[in-house]
mmCIF file of the N, C-alpha and C atoms, coordinates in Angstrom:
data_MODEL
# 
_entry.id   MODEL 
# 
loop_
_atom_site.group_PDB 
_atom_site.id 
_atom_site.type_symbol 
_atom_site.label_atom_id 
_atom_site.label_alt_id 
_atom_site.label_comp_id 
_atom_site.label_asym_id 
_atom_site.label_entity_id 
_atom_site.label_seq_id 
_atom_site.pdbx_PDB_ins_code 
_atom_site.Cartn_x 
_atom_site.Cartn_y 
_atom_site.Cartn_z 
_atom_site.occupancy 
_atom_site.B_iso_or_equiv 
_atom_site.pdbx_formal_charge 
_atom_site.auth_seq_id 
_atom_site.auth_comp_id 
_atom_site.auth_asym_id 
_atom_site.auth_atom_id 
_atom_site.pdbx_PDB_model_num 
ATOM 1   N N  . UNK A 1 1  ? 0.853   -1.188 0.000  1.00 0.00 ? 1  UNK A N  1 
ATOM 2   C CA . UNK A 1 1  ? 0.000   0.000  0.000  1.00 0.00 ? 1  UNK A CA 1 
ATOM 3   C C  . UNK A 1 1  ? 0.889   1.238  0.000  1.00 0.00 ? 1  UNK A C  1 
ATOM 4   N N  . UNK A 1 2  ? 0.497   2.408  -1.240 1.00 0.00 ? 2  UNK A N  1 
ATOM 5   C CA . UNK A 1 2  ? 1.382   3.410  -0.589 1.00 0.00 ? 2  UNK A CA 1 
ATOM 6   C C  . UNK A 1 2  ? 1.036   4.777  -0.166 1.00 0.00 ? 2  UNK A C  1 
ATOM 7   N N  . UNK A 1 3  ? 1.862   5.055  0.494  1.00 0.00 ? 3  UNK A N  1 
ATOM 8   C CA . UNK A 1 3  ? 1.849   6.135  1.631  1.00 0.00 ? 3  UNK A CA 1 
ATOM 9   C C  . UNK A 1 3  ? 1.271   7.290  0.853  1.00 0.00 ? 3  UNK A C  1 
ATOM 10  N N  . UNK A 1 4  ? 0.311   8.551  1.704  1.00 0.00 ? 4  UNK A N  1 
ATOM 11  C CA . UNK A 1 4  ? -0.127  9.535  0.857  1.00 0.00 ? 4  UNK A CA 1 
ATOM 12  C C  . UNK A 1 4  ? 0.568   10.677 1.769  1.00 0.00 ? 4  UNK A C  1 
ATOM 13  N N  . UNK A 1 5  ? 1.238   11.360 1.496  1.00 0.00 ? 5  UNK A N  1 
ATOM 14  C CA . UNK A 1 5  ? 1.934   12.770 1.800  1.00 0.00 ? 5  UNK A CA 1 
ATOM 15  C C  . UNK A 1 5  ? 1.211   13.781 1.895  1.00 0.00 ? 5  UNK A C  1 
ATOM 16  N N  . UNK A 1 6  ? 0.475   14.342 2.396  1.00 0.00 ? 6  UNK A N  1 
ATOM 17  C CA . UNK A 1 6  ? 0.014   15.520 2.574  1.00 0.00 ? 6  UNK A CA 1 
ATOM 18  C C  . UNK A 1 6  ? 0.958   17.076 2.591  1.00 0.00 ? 6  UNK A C  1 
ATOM 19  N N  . UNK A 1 7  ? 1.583   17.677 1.901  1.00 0.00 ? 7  UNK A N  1 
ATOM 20  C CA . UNK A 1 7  ? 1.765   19.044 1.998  1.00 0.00 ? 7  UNK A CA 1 
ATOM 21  C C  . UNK A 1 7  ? 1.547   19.903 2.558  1.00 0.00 ? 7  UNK A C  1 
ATOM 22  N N  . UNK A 1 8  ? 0.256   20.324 2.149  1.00 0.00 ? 8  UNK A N  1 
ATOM 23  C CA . UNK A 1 8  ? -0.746  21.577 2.382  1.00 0.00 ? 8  UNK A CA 1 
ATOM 24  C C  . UNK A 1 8  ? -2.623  20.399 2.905  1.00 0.00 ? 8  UNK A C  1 
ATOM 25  N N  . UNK A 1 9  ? -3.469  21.410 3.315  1.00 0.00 ? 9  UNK A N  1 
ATOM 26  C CA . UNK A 1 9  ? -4.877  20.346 2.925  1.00 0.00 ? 9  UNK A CA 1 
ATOM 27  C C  . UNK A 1 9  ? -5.271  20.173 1.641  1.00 0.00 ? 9  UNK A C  1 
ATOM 28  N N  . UNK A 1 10 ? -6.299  19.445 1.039  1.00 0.00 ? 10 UNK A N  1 
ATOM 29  C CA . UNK A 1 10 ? -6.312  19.290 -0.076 1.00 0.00 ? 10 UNK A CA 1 
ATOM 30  C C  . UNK A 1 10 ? -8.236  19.382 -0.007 1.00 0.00 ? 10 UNK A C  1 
ATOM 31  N N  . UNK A 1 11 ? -8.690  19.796 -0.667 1.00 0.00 ? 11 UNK A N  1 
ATOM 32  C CA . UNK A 1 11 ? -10.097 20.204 -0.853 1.00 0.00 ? 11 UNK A CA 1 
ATOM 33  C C  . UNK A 1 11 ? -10.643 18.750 -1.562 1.00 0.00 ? 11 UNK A C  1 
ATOM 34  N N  . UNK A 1 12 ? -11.910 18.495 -1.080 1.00 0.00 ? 12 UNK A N  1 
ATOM 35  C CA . UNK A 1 12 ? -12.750 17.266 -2.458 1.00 0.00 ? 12 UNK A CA 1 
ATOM 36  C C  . UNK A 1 12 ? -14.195 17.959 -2.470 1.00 0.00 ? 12 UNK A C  1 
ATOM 37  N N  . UNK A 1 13 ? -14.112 17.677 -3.774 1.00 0.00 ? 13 UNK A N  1 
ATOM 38  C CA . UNK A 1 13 ? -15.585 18.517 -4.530 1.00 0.00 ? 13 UNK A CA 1 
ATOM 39  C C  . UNK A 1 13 ? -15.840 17.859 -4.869 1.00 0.00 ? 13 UNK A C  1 
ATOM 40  N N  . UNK A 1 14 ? -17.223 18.348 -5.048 1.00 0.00 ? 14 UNK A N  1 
ATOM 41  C CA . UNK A 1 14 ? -18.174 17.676 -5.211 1.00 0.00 ? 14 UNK A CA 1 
ATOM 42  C C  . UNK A 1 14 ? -18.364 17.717 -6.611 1.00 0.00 ? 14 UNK A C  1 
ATOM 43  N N  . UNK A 1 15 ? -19.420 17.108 -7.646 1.00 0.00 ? 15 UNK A N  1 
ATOM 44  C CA . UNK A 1 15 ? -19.615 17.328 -9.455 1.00 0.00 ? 15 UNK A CA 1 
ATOM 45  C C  . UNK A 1 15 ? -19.526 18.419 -9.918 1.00 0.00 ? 15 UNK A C  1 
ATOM 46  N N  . UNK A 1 16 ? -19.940 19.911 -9.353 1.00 0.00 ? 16 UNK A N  1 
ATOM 47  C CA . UNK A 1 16 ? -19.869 20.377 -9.463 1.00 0.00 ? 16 UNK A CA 1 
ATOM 48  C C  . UNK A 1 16 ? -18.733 21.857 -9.236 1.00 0.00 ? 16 UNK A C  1 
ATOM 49  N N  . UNK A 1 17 ? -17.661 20.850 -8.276 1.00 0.00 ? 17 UNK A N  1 
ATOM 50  C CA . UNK A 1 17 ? -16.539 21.774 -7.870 1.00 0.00 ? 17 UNK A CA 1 
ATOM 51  C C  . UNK A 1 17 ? -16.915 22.706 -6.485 1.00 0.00 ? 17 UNK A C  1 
ATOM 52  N N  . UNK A 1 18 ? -17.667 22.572 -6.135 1.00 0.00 ? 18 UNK A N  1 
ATOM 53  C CA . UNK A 1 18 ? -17.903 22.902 -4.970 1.00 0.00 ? 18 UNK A CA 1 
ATOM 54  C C  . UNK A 1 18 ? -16.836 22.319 -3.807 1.00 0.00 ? 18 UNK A C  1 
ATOM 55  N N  . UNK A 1 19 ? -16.432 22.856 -3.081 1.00 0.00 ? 19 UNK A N  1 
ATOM 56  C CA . UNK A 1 19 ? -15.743 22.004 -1.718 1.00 0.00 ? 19 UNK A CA 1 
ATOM 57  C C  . UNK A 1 19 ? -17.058 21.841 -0.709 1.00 0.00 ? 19 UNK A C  1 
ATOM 58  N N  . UNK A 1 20 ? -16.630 20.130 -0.758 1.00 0.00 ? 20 UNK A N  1 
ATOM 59  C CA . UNK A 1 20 ? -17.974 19.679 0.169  1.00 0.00 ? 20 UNK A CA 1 
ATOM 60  C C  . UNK A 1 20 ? -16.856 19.178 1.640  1.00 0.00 ? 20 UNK A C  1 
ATOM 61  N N  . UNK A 1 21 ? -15.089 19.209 1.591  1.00 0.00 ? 21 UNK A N  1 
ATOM 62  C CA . UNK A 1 21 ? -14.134 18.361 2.635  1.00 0.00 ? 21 UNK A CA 1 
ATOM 63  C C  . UNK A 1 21 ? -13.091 19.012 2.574  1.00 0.00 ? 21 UNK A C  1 
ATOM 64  N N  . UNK A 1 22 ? -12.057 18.326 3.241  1.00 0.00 ? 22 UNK A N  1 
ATOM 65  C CA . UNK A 1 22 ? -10.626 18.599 3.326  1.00 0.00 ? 22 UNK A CA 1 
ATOM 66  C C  . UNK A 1 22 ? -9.842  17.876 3.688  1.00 0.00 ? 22 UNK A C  1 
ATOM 67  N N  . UNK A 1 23 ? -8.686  17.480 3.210  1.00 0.00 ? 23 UNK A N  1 
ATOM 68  C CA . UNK A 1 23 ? -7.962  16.306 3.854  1.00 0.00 ? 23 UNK A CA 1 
ATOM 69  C C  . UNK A 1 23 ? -6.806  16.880 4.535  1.00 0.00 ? 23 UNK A C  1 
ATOM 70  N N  . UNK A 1 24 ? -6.385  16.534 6.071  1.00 0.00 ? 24 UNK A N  1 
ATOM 71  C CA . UNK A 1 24 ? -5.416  17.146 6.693  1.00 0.00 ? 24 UNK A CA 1 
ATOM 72  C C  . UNK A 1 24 ? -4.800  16.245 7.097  1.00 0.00 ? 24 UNK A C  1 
ATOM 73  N N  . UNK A 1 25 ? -3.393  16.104 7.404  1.00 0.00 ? 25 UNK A N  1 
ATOM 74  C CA . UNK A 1 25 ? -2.445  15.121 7.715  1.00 0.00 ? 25 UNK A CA 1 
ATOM 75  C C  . UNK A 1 25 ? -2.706  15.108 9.233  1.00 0.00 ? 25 UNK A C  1 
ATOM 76  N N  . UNK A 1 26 ? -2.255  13.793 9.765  1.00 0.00 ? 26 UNK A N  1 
ATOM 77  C CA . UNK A 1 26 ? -2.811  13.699 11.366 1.00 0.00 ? 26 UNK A CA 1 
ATOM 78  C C  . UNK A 1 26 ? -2.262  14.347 12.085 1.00 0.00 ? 26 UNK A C  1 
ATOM 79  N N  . UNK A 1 27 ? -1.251  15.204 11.758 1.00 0.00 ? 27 UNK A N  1 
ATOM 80  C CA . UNK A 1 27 ? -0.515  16.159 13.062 1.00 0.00 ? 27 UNK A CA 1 
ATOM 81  C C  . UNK A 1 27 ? -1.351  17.391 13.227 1.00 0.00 ? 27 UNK A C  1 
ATOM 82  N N  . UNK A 1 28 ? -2.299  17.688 11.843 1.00 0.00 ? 28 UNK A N  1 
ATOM 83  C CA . UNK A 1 28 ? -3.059  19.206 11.895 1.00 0.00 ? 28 UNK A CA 1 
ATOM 84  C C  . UNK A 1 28 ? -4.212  18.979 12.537 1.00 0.00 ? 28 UNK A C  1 
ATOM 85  N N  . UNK A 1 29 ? -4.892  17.755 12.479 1.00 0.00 ? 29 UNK A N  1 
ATOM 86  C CA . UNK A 1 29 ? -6.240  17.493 12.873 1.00 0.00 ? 29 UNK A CA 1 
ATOM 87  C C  . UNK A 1 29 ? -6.056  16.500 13.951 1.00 0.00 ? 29 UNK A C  1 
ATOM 88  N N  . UNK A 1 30 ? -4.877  16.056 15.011 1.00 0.00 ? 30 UNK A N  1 
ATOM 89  C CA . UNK A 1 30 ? -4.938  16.368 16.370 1.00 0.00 ? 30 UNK A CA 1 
ATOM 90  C C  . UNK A 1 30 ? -4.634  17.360 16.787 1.00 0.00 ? 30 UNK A C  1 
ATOM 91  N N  . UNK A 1 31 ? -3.560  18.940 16.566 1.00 0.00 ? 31 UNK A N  1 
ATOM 92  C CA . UNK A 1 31 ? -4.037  20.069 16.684 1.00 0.00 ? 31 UNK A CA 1 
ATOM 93  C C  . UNK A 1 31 ? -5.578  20.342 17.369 1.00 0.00 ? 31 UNK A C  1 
ATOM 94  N N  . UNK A 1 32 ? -5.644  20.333 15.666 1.00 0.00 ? 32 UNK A N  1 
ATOM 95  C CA . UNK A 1 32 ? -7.031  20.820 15.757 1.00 0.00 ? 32 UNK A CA 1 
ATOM 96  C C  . UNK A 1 32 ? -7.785  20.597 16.526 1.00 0.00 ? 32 UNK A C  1 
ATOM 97  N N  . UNK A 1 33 ? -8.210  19.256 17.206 1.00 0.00 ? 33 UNK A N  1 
ATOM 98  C CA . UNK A 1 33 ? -8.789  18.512 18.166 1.00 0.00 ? 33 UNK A CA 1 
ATOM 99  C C  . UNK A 1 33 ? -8.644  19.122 19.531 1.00 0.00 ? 33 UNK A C  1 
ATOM 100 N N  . UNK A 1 34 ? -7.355  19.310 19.309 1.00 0.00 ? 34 UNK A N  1 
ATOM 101 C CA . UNK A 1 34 ? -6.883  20.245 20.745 1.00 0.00 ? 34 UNK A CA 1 
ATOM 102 C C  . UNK A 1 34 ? -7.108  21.319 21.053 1.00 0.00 ? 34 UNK A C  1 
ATOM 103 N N  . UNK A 1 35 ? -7.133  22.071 19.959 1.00 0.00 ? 35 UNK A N  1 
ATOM 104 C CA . UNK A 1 35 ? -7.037  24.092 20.095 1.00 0.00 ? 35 UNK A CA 1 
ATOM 105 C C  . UNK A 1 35 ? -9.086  23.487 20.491 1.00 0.00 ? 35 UNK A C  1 
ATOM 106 N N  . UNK A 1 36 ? -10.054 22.892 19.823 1.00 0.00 ? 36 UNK A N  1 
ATOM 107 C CA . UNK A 1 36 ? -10.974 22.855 20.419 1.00 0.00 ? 36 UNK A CA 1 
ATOM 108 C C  . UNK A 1 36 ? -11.436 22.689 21.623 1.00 0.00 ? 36 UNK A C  1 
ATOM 109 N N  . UNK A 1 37 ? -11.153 21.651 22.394 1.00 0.00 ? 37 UNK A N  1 
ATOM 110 C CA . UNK A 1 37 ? -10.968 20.973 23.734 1.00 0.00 ? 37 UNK A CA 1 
ATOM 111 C C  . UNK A 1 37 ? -10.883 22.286 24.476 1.00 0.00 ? 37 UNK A C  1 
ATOM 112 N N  . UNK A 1 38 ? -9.710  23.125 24.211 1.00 0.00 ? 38 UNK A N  1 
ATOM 113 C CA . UNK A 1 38 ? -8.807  24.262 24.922 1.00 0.00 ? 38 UNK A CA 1 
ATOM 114 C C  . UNK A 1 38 ? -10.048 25.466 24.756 1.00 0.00 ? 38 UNK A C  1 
ATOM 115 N N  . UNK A 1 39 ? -10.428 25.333 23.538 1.00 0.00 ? 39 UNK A N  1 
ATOM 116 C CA . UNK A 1 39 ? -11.467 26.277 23.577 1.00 0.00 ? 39 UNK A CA 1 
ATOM 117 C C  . UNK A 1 39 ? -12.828 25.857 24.586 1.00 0.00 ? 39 UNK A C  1 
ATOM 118 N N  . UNK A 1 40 ? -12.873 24.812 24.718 1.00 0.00 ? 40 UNK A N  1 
ATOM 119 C CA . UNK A 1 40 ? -14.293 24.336 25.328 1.00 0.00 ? 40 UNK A CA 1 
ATOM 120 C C  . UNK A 1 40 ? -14.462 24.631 26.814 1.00 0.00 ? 40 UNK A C  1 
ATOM 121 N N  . UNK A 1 41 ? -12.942 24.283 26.799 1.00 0.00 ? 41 UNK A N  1 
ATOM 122 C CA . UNK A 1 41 ? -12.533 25.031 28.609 1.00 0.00 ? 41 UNK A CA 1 
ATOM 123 C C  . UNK A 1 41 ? -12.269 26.243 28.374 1.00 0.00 ? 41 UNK A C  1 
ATOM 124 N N  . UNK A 1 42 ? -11.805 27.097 27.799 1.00 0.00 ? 42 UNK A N  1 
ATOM 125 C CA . UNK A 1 42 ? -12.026 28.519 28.206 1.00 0.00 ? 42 UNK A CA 1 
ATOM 126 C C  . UNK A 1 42 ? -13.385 29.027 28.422 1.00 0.00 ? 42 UNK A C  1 
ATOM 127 N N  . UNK A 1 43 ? -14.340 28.136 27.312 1.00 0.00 ? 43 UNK A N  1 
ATOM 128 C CA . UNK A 1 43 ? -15.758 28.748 27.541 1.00 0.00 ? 43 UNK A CA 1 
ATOM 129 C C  . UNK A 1 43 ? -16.316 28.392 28.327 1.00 0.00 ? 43 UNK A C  1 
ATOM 130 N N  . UNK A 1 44 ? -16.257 27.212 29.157 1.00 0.00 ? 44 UNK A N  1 
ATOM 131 C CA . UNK A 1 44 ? -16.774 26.830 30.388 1.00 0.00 ? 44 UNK A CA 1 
ATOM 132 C C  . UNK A 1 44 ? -15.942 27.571 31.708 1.00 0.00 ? 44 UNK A C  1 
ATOM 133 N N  . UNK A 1 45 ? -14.743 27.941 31.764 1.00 0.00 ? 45 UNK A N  1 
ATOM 134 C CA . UNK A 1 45 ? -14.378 29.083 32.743 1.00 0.00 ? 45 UNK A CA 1 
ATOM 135 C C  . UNK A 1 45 ? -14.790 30.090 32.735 1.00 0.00 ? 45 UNK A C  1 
ATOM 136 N N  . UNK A 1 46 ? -15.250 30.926 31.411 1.00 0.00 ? 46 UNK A N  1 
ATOM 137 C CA . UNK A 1 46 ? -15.614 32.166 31.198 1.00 0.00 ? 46 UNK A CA 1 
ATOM 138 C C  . UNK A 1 46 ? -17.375 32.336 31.664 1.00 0.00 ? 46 UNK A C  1 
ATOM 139 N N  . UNK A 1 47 ? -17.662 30.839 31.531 1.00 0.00 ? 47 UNK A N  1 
ATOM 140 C CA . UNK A 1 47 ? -19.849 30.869 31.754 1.00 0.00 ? 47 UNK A CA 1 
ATOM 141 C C  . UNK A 1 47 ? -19.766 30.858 33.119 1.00 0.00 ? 47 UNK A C  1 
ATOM 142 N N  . UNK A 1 48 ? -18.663 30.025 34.331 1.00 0.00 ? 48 UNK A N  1 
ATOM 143 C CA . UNK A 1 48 ? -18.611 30.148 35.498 1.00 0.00 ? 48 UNK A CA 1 
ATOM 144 C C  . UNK A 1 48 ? -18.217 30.691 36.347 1.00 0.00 ? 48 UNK A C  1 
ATOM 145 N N  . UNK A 1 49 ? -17.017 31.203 35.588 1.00 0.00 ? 49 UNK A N  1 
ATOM 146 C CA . UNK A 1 49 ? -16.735 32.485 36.508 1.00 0.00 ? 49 UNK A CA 1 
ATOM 147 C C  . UNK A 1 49 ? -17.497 33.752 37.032 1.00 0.00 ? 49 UNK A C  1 
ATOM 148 N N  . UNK A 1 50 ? -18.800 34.635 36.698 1.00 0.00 ? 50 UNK A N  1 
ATOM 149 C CA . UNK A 1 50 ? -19.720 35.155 37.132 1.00 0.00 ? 50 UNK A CA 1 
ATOM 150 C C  . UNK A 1 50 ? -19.893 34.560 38.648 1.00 0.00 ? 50 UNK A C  1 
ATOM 151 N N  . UNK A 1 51 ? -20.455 33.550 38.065 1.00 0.00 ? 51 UNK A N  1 
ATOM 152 C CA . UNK A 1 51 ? -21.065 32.609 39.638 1.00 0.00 ? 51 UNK A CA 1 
ATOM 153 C C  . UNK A 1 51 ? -19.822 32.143 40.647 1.00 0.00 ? 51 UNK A C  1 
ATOM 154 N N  . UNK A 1 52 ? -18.760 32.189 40.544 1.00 0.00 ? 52 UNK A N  1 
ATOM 155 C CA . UNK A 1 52 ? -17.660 31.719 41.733 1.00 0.00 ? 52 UNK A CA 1 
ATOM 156 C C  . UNK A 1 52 ? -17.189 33.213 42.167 1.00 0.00 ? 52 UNK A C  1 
ATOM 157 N N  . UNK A 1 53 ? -17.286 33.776 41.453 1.00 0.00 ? 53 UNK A N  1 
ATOM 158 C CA . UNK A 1 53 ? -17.060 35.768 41.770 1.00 0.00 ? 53 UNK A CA 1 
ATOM 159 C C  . UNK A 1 53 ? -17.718 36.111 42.955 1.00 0.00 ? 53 UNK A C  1 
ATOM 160 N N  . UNK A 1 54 ? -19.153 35.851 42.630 1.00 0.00 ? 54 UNK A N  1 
ATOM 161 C CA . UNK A 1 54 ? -20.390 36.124 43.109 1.00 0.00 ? 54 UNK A CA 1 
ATOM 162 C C  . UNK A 1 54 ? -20.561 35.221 44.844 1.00 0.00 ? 54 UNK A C  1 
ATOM 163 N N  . UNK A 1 55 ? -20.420 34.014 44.369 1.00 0.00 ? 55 UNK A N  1 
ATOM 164 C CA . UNK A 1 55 ? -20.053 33.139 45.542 1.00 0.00 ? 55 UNK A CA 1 
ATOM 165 C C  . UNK A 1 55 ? -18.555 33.693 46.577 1.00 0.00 ? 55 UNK A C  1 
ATOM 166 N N  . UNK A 1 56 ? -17.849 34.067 46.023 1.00 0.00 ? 56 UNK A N  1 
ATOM 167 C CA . UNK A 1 56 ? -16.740 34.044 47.214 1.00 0.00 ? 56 UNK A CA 1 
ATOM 168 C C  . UNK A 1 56 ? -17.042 35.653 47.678 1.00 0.00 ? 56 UNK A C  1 
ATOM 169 N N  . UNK A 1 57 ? -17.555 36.962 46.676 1.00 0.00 ? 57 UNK A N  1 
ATOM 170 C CA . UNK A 1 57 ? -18.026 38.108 47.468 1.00 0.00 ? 57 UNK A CA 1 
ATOM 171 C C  . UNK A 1 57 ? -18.883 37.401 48.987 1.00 0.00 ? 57 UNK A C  1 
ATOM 172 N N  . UNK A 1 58 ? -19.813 36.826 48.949 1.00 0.00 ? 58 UNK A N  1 
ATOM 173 C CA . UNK A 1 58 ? -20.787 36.806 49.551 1.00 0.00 ? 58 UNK A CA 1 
ATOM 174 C C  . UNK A 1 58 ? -20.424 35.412 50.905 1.00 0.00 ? 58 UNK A C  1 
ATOM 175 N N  . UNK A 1 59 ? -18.914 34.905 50.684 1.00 0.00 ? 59 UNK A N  1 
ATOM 176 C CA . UNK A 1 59 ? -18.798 34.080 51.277 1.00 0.00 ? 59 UNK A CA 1 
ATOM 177 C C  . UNK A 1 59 ? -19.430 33.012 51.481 1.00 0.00 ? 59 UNK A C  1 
ATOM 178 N N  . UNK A 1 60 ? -20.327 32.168 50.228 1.00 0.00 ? 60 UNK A N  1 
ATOM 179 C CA . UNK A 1 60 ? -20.751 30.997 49.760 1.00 0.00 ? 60 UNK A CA 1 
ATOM 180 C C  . UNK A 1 60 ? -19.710 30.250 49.687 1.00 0.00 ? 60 UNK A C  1 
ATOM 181 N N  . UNK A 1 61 ? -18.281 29.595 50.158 1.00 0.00 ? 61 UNK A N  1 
ATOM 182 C CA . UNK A 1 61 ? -17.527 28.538 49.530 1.00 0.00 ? 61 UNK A CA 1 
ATOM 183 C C  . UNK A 1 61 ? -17.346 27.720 50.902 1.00 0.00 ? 61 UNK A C  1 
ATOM 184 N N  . UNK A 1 62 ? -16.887 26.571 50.301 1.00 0.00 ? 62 UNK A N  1 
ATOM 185 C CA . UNK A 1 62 ? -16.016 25.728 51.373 1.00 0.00 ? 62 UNK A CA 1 
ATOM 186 C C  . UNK A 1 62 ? -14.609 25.774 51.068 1.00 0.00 ? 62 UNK A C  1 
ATOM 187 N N  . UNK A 1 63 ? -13.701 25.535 51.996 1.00 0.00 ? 63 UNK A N  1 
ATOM 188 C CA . UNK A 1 63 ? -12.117 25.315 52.444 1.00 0.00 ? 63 UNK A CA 1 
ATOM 189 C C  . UNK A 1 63 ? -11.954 23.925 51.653 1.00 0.00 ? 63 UNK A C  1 
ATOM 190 N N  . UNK A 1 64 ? -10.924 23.460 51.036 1.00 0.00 ? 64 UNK A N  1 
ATOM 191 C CA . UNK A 1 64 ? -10.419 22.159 50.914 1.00 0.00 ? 64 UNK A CA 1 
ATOM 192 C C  . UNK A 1 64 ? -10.273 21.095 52.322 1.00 0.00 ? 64 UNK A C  1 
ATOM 193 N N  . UNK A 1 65 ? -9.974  22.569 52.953 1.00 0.00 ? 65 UNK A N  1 
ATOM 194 C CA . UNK A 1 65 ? -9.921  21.663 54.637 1.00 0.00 ? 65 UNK A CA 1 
ATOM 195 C C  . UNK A 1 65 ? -11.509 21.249 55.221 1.00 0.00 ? 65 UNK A C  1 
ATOM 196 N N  . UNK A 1 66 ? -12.399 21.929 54.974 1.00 0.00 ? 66 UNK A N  1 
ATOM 197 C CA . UNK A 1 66 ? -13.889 22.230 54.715 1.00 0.00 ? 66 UNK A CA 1 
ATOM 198 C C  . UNK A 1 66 ? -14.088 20.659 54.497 1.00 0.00 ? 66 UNK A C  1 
ATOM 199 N N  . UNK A 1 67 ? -14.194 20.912 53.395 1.00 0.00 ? 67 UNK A N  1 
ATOM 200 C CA . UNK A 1 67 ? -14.327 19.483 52.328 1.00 0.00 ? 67 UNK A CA 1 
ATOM 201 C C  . UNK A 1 67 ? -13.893 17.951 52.486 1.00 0.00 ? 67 UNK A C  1 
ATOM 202 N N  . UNK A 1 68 ? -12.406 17.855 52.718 1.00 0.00 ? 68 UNK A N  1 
ATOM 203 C CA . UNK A 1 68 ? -12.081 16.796 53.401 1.00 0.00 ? 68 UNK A CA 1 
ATOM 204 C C  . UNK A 1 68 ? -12.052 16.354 54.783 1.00 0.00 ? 68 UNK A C  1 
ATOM 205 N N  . UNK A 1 69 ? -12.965 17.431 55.700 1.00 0.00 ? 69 UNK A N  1 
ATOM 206 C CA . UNK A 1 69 ? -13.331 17.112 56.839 1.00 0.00 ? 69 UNK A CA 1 
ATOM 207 C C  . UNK A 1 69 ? -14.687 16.218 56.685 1.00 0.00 ? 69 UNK A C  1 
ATOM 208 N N  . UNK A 1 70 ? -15.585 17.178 55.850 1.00 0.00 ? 70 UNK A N  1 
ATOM 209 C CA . UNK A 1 70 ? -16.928 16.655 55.924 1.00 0.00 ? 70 UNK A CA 1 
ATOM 210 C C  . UNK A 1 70 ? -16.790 14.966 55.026 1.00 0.00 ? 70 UNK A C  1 
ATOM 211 N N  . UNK A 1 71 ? -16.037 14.723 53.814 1.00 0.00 ? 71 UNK A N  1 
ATOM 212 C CA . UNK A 1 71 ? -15.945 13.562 53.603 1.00 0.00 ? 71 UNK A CA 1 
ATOM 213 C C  . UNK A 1 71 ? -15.398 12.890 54.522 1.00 0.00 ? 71 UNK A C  1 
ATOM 214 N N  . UNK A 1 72 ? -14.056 13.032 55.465 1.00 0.00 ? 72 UNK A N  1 
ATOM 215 C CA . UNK A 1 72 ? -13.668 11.938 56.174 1.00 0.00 ? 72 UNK A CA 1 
ATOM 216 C C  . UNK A 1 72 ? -14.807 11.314 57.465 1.00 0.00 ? 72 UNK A C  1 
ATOM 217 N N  . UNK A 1 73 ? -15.604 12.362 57.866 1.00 0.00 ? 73 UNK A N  1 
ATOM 218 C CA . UNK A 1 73 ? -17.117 12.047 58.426 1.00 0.00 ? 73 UNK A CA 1 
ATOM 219 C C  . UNK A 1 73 ? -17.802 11.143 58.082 1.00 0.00 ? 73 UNK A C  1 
ATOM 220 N N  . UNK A 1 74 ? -18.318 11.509 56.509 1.00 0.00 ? 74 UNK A N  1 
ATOM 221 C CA . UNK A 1 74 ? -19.032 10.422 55.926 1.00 0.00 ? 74 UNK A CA 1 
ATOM 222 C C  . UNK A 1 74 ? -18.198 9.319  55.836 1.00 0.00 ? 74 UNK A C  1 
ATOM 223 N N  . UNK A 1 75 ? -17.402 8.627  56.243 1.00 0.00 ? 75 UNK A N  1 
ATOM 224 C CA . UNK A 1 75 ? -16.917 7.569  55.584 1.00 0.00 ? 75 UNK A CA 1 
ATOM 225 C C  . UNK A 1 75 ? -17.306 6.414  56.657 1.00 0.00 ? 75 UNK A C  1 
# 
């Protein structure tokens, strides 16, 4: 079988020449995979941060020490 080299991406059209794809070599499209991920967590820090702002003004939190007190309780 032989090997396909990617360069650059490469577009596939459709009958009419339209780009309906793209072919990217696997180093760009795990990238890619990643810069998303990275994006998914910035946007989930950015939707929660309001509410942990809001919570520690008002002194809504627990301590880590907090926390692993009340679990070693439950156990």
């Amino acid at each position: 079988m032989k090997a396909l080299t990617l360069k650059d991406e490469q577009f596939v059209t459709d009958a009419n020449g339209n780009p309906v794809g793209v072919l990217l070599d696997l180093r760009t499209y795990e990238r890619l995979r990643e810069a998303e991920e990275d994006l998914a967590d910035i946007r989930a820090y950015d939707v929660a941060r309001p509410k942990v702002t809001a919570d520690l003004k008002t002194g809504q939190f627990s301590t880590l020490a907090d926390f692993r007190s009340k679990r070693a309780k439950g156990k």
